[in-house]
C-alpha positions in Angstrom: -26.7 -53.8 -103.7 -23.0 -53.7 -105.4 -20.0 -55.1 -104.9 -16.7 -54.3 -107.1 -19.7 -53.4 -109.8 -21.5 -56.7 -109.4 -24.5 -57.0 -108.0 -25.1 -58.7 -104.8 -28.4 -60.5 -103.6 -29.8 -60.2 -100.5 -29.2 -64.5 -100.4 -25.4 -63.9 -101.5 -25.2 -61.5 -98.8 -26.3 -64.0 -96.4 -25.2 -66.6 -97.2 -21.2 -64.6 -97.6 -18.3 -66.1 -95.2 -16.1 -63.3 -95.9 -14.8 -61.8 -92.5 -14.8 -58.1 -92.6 -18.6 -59.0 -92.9 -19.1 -61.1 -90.0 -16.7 -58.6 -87.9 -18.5 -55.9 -88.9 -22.1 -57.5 -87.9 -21.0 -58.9 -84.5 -18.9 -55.9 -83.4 -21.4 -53.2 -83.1 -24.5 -52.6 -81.0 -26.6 -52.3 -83.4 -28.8 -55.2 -84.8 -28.8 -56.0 -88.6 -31.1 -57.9 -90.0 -33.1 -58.9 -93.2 -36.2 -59.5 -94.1 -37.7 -60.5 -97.5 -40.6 -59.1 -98.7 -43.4 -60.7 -97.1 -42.1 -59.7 -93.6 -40.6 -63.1 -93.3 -36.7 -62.6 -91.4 -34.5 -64.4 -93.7 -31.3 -62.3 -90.9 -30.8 -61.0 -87.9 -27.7 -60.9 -86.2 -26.5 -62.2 -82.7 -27.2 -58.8 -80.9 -30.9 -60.5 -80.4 -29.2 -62.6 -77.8 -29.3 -59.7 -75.7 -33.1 -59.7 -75.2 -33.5 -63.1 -74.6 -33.8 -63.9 -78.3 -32.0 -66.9 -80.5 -32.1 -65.5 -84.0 -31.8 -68.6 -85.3 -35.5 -69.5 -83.9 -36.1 -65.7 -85.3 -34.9 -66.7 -88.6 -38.2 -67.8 -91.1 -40.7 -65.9 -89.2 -42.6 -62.8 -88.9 -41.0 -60.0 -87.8 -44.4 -59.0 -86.3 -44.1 -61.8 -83.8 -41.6 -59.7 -81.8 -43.4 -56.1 -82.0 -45.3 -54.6 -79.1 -48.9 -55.2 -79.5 -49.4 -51.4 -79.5 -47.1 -50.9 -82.2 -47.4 -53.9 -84.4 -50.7 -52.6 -86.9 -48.5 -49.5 -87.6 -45.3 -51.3 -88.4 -47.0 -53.8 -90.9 -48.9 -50.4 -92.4 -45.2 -48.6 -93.1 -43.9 -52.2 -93.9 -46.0 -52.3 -96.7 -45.8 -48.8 -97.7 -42.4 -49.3 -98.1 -42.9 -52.3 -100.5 -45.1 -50.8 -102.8 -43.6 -47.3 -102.9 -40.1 -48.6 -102.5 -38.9 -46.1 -100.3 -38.1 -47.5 -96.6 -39.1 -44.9 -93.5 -37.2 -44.4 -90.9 -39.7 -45.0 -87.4 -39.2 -46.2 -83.5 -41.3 -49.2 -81.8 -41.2 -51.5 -79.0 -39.2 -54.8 -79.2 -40.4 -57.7 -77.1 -37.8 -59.6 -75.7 -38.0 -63.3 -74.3 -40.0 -62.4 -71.2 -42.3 -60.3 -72.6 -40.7 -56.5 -71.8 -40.9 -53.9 -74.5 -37.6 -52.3 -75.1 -37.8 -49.1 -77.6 -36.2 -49.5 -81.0 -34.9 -47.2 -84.0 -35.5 -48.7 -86.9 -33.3 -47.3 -90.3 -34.8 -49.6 -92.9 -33.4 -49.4 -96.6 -35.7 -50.6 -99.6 -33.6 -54.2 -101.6 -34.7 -55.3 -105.0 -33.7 -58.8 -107.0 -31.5 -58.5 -110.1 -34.7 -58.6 -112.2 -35.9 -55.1 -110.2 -38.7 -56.8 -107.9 -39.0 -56.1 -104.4 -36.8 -58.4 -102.7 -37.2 -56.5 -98.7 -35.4 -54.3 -96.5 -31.8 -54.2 -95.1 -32.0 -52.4 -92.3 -30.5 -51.6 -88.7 -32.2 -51.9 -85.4 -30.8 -49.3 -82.8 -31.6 -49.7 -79.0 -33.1 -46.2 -77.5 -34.6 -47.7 -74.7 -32.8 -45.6 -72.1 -33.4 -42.4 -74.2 -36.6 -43.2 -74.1 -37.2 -44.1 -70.4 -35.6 -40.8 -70.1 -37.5 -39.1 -72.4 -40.8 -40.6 -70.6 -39.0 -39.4 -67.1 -38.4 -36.0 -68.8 -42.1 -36.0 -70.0 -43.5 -37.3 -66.3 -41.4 -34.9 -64.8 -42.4 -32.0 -67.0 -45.9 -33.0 -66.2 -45.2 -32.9 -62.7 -43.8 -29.7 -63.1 -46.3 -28.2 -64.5 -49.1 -29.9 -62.3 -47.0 -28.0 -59.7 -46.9 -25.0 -61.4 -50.7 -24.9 -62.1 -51.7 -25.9 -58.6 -49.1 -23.3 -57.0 -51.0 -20.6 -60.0 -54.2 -21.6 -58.0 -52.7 -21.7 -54.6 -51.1 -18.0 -55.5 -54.4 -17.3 -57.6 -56.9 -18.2 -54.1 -54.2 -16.6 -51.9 -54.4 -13.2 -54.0 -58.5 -13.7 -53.9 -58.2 -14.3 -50.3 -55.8 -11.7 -49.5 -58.3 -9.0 -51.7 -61.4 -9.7 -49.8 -59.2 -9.3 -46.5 -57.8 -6.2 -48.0 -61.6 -5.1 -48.9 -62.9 -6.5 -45.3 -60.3 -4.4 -43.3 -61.2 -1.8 -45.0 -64.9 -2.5 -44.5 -64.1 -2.3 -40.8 -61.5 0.7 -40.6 -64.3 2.1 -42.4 -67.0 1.2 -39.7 -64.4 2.1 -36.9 -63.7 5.7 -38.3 -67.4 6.2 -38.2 -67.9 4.6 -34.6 -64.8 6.9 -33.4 -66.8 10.1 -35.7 -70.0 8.9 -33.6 -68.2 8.8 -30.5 -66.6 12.2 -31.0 -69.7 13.7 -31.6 -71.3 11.9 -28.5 -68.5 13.6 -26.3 -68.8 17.2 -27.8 -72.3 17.1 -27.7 -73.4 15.0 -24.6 -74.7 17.0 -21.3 -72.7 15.4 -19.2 -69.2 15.0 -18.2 -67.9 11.6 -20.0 -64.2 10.6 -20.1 -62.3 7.7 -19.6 -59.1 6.5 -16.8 -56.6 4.1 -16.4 -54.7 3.6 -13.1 -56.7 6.6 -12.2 -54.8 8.8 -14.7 -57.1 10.6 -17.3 -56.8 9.3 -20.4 -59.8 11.5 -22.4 -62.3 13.5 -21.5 -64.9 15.9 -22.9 -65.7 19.3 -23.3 -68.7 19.3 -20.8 -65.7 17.6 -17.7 -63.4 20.6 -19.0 -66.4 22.9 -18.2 -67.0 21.2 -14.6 -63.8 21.2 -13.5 -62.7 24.8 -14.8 -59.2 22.6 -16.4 -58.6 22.9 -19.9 -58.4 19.7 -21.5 -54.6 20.2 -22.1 -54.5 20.3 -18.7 -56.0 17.2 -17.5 -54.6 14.5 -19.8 -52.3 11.7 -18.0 -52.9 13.5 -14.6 -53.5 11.8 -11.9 -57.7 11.9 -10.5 -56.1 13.2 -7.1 -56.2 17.1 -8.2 -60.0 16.8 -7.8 -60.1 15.5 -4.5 -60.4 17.9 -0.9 -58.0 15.6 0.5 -55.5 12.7 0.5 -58.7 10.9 2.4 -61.3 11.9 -0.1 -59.1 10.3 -3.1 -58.1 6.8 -0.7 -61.7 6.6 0.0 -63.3 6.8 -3.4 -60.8 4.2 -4.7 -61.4 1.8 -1.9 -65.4 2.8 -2.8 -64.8 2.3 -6.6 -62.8 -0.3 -7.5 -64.1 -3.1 -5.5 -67.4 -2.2 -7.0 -66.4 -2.1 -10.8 -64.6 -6.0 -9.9 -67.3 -7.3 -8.3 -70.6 -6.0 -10.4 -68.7 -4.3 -13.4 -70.0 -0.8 -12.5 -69.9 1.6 -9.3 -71.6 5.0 -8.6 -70.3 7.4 -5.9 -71.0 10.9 -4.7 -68.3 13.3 -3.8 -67.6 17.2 -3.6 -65.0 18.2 -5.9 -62.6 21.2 -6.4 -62.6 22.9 -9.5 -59.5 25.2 -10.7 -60.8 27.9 -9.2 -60.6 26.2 -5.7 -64.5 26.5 -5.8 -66.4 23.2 -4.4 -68.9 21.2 -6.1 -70.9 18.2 -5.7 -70.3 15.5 -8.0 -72.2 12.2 -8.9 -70.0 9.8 -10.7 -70.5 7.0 -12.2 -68.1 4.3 -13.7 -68.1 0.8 -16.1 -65.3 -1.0 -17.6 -64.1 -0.1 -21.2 -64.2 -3.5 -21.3 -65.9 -5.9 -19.4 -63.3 -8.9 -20.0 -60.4 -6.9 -19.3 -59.8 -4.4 -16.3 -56.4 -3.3 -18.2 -57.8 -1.1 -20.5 -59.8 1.3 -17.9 -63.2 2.7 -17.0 -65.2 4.5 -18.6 -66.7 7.4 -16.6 -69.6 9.9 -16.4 -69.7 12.8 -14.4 -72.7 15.1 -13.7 -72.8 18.7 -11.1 -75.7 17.9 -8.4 -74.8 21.3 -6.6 -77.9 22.2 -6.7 -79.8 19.1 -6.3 -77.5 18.5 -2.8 -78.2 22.7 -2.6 -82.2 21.9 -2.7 -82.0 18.5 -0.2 -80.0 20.7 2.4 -82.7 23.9 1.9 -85.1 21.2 2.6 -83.6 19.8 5.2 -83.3 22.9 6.8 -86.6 24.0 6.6 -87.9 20.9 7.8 -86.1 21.7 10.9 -88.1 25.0 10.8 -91.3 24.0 9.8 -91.4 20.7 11.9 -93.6 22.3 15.1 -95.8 23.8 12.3 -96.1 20.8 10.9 -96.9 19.1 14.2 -99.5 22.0 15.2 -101.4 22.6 12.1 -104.7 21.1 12.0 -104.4 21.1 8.1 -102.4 19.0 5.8 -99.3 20.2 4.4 -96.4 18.8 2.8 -93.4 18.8 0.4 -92.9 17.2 -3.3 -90.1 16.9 -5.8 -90.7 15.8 -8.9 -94.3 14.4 -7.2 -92.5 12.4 -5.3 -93.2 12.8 -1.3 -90.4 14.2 0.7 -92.2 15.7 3.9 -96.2 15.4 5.4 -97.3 16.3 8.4 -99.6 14.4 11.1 -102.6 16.4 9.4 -102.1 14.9 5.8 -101.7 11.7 7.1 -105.1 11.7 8.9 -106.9 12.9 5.8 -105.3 10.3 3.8 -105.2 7.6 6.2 -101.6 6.4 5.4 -98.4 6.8 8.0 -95.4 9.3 7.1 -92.7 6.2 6.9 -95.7 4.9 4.2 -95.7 8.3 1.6 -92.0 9.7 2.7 -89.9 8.5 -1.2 -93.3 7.5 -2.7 -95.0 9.1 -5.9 -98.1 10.8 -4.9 -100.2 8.9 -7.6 -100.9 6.4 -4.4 -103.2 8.9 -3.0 -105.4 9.9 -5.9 -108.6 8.4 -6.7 -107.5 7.7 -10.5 -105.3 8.4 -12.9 -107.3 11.3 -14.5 -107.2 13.1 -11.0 -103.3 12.2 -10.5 -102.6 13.4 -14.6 -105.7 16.7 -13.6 -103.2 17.9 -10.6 -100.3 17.4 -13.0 -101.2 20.2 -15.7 -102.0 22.6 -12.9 -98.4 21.9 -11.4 -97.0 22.8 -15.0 -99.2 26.1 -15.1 -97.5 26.9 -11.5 -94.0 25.8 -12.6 -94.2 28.2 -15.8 -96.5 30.9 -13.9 -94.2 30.8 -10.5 -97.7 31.6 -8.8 -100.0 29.3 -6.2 -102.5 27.5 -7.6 -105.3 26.1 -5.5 -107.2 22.6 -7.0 -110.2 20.6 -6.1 -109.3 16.7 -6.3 -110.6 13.5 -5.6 -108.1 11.4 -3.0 -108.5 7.9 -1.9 -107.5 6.7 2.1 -105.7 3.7 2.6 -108.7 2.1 3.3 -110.2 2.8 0.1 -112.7 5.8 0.5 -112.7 8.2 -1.8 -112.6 12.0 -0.4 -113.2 15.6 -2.2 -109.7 17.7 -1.0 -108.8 21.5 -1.5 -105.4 21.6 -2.8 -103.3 25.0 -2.4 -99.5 24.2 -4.3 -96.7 26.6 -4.5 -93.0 26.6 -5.3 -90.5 26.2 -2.4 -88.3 28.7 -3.9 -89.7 30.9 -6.4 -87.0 31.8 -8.6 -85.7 28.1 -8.5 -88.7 25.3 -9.9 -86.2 22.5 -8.9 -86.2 22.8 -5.1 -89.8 21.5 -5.2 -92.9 22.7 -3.8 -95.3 22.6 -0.7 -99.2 21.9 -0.2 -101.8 22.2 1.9 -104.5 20.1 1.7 -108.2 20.4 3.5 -111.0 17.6 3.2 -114.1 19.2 2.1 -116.3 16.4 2.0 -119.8 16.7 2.6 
């Protein structure tokens, strides 16, 4: 160092009373100090009062005795660095102060030699950055923060858009399922025998082609009106609904007969049956099926009728006789019931298999009725019964149709016991 173009030693600037030095040194924030080249601080101005620090107990010792643990192997590494390449490196590192806090420091070293050219030390200025630091570090932890937030609202965004494509790929999953239960449905309707639709508040809400055919009303025609149009009469419609709705509270479904006009003003019996659409919720309607027993109520009157007629033949023939729908037992006479041992109330609604002798004889009979059904002719069979009280018996049975040109009405017997 030069002064006036002598040379000045780092002892004659030490040791210098002049005042634009000392002004200089104890006026600015910065600290100056010196240290020789073993490390040793021969300086260090007042400034070091700020941290707790006498420099005059600082003065003859080791600068490392005031570093941060963490930074003091890597200061004493560029320390000597410096000495042997005799270029100083600026660096930052943490000053401990008298109670042991670290307080971050700039350090802007410059290289001194003796008048003879050896390394004498380092000049240098110590600047305070603590706060830049701290705010630095609160920059950094926030930044961190930041981005932790960022990458755990990526996920939350990355799960929600997972999530929200299997819900896209489950609804359509079930719109899928739904248009083909609605395709099934449809189908069921159109192709279905029977008449199947559906009401709310007793208006029509749907029905199907087979109802349109019933009722003689085109579809068109049907749709939000009221049930009532079907109905005889005012009573007919109050009675069914006192009839039906009580039912479908109580047990959920409810089945009722009634004659019905169609367009044409032509009446027709009708056997209805209803359930809830839904069995939680009455509010969204009944489901309903409809089916045209004309002809079945036609047959039971026919038979009624000519039970009336037959009933002294019945009562005088001293052969069996009786009437069978579906083999079931509508009509016998006194003369049956004396070859088979049973009462009328016991056989009247019961399937005729109770009188054979086994099932080969009931399932024998059975392919002869399907020969007369097909045939329209009488056919005449040798059986085996049983009585009530367990005998068996050989019987002649002569079967033909009640009506003919109509298998459904049923058919009529006579039956003799031939055994020997």
């Amino acid at each position: 160092m030069t002064e006036n173009g002598r040379f000045v030693s780092i002892e004659d600037l030490v040791n210098k009373g002049e005042e634009k030095y000392k002004f200089l040194i104890e006026n600015t924030s910065d600290i100056l100090y010196i240290v020789n080249s073993e490390g040793i601080v021969l300086y260090i101005s007042p400034q070091m009062n700020h941290y707790g620090l006498d420099p005059k107990d600082i003065q003859n010792t080791h600068f490392k005795d005031y570093v941060y643990p963490g930074d003091g192997e890597r200061l004493i590494d560029e320390f000597w660095k410096t000495m042997e390449s005799r270029r100083a490196i600026n660096t930052t590192f943490r000053l401990v102060d008298s109670e042991g806090n670290p307080h971050w420091m700039e350090n802007l070293p410059q290289f001194q030699s003796n008048k003879d050219g050896s390394s004498a030390g380092i000049i240098g200025v110590l600047r305070d950055i603590n706060e830049h630091k701290l705010t630095e570090e609160d920059l950094r932890t926030d930044r961190k923060h930041l981005e932790k937030l960022v990458d755990e609202r990526t996920a939350e965004l990355t799960k929600a858009n997972e999530d929200l494509k299997k819900e896209i790929e489950e609804r359509k999953e079930i719109e899928a399922s739904l248009k083909e239960e609605k395709a099934l449905s449809e189908s069921i309707l159109r192709v279905a025998p029977i008449g199947i639709g559906k009401v709310t508040g007793r208006k029509i809400l749907e029905v199907n082609d087979e109802v349109c055919r019933m009722t003689g009303y085109q579809r068109s025609e049907m749709i939000g009106q009221d049930t009532r149009k079907f109905y005889l009469s005012n009573e007919d419609y109050k009675k069914a609904g006192e009839e039906i709705y009580p039912d479908l509270t109580e047990k959920r479904i409810a089945t009722v007969e009634y004659p019905f006009k169609r367009k044409n003003g032509q009446i027709t019996d009708i056997l209805l049956n209803f359930a809830l659409a839904d069995p939680d919720d009455a509010s969204k309607g009944y489901i309903f099926t409809m089916q045209d027993i004309t002809k079945k109520k036609l047959a039971e009157r026919t038979i009624r009728e000519k039970e009336a007629k037959n009933r002294s033949i019945f009562l005088a023939t001293p052969i069996g006789i009786g009437v069978v729908w579906d083999r079931v037992f509508k009509d016998v006479n006194q003369g049956f019931c004396d070859i088979v041992g049973y009462s009328r109330e016991e056989l009247i609604g019961r399937n005729v298999m109770i009188c054979y002798d086994s099932e080969e004889e009931y399932n024998k009979v059975g392919i002869e009725l399907i020969k007369l059904i097909k045939d329209r002719t009488t056919e005449t069979v040798e059986t085996k019964l049983r009585k009530k009280e367990g005998t068996p018996i050989d019987v002649l049975l002569t079967v033909a149709l009640v009506d003919p040109k109509d298998p459904e009405v049923g058919m009529t017997f006579t039956a003799q016991d031939i055994t020997e």
